[in-house]
PDB file with one MODEL, atoms N, CA, C and O in Angstrom:
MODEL        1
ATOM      1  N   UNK A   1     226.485  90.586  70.478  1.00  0.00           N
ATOM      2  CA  UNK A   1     227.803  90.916  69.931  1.00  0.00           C
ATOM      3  C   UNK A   1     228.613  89.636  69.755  1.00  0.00           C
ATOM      4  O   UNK A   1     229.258  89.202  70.710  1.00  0.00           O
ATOM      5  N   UNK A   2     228.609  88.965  68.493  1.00  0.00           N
ATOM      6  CA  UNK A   2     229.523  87.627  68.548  1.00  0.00           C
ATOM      7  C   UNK A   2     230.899  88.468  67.700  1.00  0.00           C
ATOM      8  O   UNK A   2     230.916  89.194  66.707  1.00  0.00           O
ATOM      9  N   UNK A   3     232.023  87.952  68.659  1.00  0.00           N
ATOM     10  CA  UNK A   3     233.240  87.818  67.948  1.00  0.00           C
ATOM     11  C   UNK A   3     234.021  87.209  67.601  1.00  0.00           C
ATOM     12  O   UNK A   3     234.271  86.160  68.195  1.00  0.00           O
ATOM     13  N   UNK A   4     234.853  87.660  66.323  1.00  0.00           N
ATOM     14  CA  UNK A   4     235.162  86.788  65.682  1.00  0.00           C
ATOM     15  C   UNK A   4     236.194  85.689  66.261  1.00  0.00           C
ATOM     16  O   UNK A   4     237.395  85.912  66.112  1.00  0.00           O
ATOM     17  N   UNK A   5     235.921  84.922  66.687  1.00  0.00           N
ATOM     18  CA  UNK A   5     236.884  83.485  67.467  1.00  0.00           C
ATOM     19  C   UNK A   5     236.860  82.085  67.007  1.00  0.00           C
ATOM     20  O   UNK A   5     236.016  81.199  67.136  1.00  0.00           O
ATOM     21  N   UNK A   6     237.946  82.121  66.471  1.00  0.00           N
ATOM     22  CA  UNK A   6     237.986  80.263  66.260  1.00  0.00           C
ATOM     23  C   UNK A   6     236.588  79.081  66.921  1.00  0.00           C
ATOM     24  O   UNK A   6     235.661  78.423  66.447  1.00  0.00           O
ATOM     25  N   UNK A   7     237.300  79.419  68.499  1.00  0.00           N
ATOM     26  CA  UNK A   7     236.745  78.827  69.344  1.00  0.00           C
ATOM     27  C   UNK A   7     235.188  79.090  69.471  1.00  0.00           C
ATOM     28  O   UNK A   7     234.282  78.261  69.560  1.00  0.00           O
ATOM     29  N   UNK A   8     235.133  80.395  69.455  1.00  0.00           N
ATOM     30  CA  UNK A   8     233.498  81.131  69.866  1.00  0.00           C
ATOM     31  C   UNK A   8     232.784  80.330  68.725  1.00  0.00           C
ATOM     32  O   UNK A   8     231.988  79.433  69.007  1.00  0.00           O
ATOM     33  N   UNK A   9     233.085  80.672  67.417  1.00  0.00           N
ATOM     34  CA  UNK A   9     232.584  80.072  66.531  1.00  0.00           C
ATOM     35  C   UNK A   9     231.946  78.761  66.779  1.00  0.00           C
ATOM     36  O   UNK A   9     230.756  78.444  66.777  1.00  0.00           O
ATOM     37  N   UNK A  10     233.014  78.082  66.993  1.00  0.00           N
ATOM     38  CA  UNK A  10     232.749  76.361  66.930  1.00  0.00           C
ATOM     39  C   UNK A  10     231.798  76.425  67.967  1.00  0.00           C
ATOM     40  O   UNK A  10     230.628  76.281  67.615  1.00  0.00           O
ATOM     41  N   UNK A  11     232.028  76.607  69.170  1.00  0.00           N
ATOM     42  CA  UNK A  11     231.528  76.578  71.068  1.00  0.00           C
ATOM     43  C   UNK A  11     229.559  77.192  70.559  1.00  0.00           C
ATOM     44  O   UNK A  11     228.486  76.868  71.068  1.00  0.00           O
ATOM     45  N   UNK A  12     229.868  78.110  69.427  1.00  0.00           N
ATOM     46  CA  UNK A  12     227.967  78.549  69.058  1.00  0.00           C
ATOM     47  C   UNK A  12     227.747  77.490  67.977  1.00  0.00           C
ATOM     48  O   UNK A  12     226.668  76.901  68.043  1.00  0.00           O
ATOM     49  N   UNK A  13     228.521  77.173  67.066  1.00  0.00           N
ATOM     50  CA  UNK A  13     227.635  75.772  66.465  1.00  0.00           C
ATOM     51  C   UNK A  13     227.586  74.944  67.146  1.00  0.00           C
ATOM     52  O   UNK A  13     226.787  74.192  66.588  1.00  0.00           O
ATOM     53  N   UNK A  14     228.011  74.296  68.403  1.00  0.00           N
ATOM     54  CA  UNK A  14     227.719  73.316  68.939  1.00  0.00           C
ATOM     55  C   UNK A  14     226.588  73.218  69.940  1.00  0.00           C
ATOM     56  O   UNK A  14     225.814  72.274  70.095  1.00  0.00           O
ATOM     57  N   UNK A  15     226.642  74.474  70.650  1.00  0.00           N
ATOM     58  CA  UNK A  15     225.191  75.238  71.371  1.00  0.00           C
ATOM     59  C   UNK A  15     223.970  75.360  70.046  1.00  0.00           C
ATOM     60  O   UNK A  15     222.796  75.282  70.408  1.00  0.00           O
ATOM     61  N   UNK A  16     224.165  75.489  69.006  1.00  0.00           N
ATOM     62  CA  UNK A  16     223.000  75.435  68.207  1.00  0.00           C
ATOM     63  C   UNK A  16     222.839  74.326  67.661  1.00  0.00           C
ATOM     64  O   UNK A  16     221.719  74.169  67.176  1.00  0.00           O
ATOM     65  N   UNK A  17     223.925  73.045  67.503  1.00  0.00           N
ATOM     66  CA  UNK A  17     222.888  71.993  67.018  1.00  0.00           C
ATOM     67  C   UNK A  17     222.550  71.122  68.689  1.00  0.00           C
ATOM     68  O   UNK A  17     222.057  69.996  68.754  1.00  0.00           O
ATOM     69  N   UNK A  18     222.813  71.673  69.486  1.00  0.00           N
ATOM     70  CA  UNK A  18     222.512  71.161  70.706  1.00  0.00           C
ATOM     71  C   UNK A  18     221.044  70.993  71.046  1.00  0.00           C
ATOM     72  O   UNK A  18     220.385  70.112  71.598  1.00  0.00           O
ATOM     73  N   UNK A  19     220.789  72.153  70.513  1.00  0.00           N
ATOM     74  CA  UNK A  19     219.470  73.155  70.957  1.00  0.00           C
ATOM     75  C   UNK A  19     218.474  72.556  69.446  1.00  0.00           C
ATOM     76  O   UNK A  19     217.339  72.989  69.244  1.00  0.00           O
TER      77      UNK A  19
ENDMDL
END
């Protein structure tokens, strides 16, 4: 369940180019 968040947003692209 992703919602919609400024923050969440950014915080999962950064966990995915992490990864």
């Amino acid at each position: 369940v992703h919602r919609a968040r400024p923050v969440d947003l950014e915080l999962s692209d950064l966990k995915l180019e992490a990864f």
